[in-house]
C-alpha positions as CSV (number, residue, x, y, z in Angstrom):
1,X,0.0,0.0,0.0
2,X,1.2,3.5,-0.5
3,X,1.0,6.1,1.8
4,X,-2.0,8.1,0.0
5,X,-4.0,4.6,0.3
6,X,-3.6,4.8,4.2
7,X,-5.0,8.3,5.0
8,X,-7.3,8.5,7.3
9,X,-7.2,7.7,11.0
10,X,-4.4,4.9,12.3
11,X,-2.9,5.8,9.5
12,X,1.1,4.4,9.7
13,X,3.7,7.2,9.5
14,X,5.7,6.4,6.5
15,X,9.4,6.9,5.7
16,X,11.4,6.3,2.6
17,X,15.0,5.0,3.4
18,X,17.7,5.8,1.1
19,X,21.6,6.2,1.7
20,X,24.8,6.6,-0.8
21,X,23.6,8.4,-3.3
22,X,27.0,9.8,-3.5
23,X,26.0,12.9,-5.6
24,X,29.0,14.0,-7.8
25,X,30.7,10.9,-8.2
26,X,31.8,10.0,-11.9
27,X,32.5,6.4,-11.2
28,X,35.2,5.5,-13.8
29,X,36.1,9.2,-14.6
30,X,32.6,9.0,-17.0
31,X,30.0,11.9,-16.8
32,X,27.6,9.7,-17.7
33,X,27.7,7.9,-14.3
34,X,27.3,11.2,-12.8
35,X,24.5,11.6,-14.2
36,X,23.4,8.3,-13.2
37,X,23.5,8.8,-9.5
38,X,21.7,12.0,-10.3
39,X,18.5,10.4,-11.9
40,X,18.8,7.7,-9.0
41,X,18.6,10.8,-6.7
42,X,15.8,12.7,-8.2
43,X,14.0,8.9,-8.6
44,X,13.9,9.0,-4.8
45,X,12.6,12.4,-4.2
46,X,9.8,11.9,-6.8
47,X,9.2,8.4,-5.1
48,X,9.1,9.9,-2.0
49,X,6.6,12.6,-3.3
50,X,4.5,10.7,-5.7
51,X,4.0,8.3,-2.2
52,X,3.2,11.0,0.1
53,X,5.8,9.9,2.8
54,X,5.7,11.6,5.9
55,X,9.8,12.0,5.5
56,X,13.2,11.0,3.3
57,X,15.4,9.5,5.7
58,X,19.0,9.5,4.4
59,X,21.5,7.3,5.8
60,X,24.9,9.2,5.2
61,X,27.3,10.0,1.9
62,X,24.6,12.4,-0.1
63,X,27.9,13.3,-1.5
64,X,30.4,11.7,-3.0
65,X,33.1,14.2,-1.6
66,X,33.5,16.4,1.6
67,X,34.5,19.4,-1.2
68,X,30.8,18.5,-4.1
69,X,31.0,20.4,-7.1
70,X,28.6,23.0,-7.8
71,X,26.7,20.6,-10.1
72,X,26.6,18.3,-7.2
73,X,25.4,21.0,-4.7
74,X,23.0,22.1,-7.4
75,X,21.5,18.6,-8.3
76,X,21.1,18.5,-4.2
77,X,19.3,21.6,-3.5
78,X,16.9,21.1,-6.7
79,X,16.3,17.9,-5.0
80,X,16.0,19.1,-1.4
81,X,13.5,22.1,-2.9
82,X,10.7,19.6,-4.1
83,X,10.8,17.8,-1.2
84,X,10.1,21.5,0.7
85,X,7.3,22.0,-1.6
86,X,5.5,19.2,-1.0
87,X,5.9,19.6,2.9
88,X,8.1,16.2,2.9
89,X,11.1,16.5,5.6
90,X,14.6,15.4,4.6
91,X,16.7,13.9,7.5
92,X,20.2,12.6,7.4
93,X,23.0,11.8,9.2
94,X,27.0,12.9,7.9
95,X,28.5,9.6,5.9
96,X,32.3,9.0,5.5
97,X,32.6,10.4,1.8
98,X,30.8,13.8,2.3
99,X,31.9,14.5,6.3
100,X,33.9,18.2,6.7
101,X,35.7,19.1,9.8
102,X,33.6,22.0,10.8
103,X,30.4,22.8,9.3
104,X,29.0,20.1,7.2
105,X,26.9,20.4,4.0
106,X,23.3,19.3,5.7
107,X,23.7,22.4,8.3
108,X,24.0,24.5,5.6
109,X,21.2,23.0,4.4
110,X,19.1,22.6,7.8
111,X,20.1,27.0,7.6
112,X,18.0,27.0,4.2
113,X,15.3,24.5,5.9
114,X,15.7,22.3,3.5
115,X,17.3,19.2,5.7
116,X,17.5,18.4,9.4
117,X,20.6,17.0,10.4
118,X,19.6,13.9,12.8
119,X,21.1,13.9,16.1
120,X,21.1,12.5,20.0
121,X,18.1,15.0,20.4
122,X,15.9,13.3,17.6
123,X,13.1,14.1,15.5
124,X,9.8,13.5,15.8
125,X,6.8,12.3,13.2
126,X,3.4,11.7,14.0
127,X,1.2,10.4,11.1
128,X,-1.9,12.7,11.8
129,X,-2.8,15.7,9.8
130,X,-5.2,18.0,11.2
131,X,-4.1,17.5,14.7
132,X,-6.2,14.9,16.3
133,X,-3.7,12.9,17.8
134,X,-6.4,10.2,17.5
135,X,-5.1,6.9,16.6
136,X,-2.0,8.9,15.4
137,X,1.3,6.6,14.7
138,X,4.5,8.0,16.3
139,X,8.1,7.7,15.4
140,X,11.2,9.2,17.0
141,X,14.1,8.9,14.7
142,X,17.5,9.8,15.9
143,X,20.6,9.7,14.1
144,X,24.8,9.1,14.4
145,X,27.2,10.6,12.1
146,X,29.4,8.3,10.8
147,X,32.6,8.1,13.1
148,X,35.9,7.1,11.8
149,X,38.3,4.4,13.7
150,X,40.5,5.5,16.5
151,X,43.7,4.9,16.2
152,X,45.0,2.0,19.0
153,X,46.1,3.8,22.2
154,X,49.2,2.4,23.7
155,X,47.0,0.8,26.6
156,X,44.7,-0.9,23.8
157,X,47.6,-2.9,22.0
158,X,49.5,-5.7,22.7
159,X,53.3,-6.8,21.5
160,X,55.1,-5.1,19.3
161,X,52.6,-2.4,19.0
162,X,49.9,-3.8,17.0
163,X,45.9,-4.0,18.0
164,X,45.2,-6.6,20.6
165,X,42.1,-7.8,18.1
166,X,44.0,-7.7,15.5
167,X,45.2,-11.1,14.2
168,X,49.2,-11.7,15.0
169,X,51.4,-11.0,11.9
170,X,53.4,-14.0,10.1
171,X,55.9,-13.7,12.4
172,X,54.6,-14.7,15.3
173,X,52.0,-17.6,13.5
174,X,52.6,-20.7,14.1
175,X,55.4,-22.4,12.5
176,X,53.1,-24.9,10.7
177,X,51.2,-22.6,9.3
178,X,51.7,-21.6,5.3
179,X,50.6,-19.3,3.3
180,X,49.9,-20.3,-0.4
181,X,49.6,-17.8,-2.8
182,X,46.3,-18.5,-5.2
183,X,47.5,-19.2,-8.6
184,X,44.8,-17.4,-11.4
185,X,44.3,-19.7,-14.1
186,X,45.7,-18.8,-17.7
């Protein structure tokens, strides 16, 4: 069922999921697959529209890159404006390809109110529409940015330096133990 075929009351709140969209990228140096993950992009936010979801929920890497290209932030905010228009939030977290070290792109665009940046504090949706709360659905969605790997601390590591999860190096295998290269076939 799509979401225009549950209105009315107990109506579910509905979400549409989507991550990596990796706006920008031109997988294989080709602008055509740039303007691949563009179309797959603006699939989603007419998906998302043509559905009536009650938000876009965006898992991390809108961007391919911390530093998008104008096209890239272009083909975002055209993106982010129809969702605006037809009342639909866009939430996200920061993923590992489009993360800055001070202000990220989805502040900028939580300053335009086209996005809100999901957090510890979270964000609320409630499936009714003319506030009769009613037989409302609920959902609190909250949100981590992705966090890169510490480095091992000196107290976290074992011998010679190296992770204390990390499997042992040859050197210190077992003496039985070989290694055999896999030969490709000609």
């Amino acid at each position: 069922m799509y979401a225009a075929e549950l209105r009315g009351s107990n109506r579910m709140v509905t979400l549409l999921h989507t991550a990596d969209t990796h706006l920008g990228y031109r997988q294989y140096h080709r602008p055509e697959r740039e303007a691949d993950f563009r179309e797959a992009f603006y699939e989603v936010i007419e998906a998302a529209i043509a559905r009536d979801v009650d938000a876009v929920v965006h898992a991390g890497d809108l961007f391919n890159s911390s530093r998008p290209g104008i096209d890239a932030l272009s083909d975002a905010l055209e993106g982010l404006k129809r969702l605006a228009a037809a009342d639909i939030p866009f939430l996200s977290i920061v993923g590992n390809h489009d993360g800055t070290r001070d202000r990220q792109w989805l502040d900028v665009f939580a300053s335009l109110g086209l996005a809100t940046r999901l957090g510890e504090s979270g964000f609320s949706i409630r499936s009714d529409e003319d506030g009769d709360e009613t037989g409302a659905s609920r959902v609190v969605l909250y949100g981590l940015d992705h966090v890169e790997p510490a480095s091992p601390s000196p107290t976290a590591t074992g011998t010679r330096g190296r992770s204390a999860d990390r499997a042992p190096s040859s050197s210190t295998r077992s003496s039985r133990a070989t290694i055999t290269p896999i030969r490709r076939r000609s």
